[in-house]
N, C-alpha and C positions, 0 to 999 in steps of 0.2 A: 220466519222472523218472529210471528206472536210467540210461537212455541218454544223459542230460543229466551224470551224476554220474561216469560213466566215461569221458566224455572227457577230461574236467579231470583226471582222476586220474590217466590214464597221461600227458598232455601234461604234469605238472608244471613240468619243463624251460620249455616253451613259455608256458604257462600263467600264472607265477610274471610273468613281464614283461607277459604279454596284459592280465591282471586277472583272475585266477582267483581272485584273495583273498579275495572273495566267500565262499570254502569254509571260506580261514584252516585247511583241515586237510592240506594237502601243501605250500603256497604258504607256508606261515607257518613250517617250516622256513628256508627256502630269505630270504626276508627278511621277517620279523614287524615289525618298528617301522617300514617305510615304507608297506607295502601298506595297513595301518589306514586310514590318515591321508588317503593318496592316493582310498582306494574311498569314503571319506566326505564329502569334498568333491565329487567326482565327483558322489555321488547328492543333496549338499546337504541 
């Protein structure tokens, strides 16, 4: 689980477009109102 938690953290960058919003805690600077919406439908 650390090792699952620190990848995302330091890819933010990368992350932020992959679908890291999952986290919503580095990725939600970076764009908070589209990632919501997008990770939600995605999982339905």
């Amino acid at each position: 689980m650390n090792k699952k938690i620190n990848i995302p953290q330091i890819r933010t960058n990368s992350d932020t477009k992959g679908g890291s919003v999952k986290n919503g805690q580095v990725p939600t600077m970076h764009n908070p109102p589209p990632p919501p919406p997008k990770n939600n439908s995605t999982k339905g």
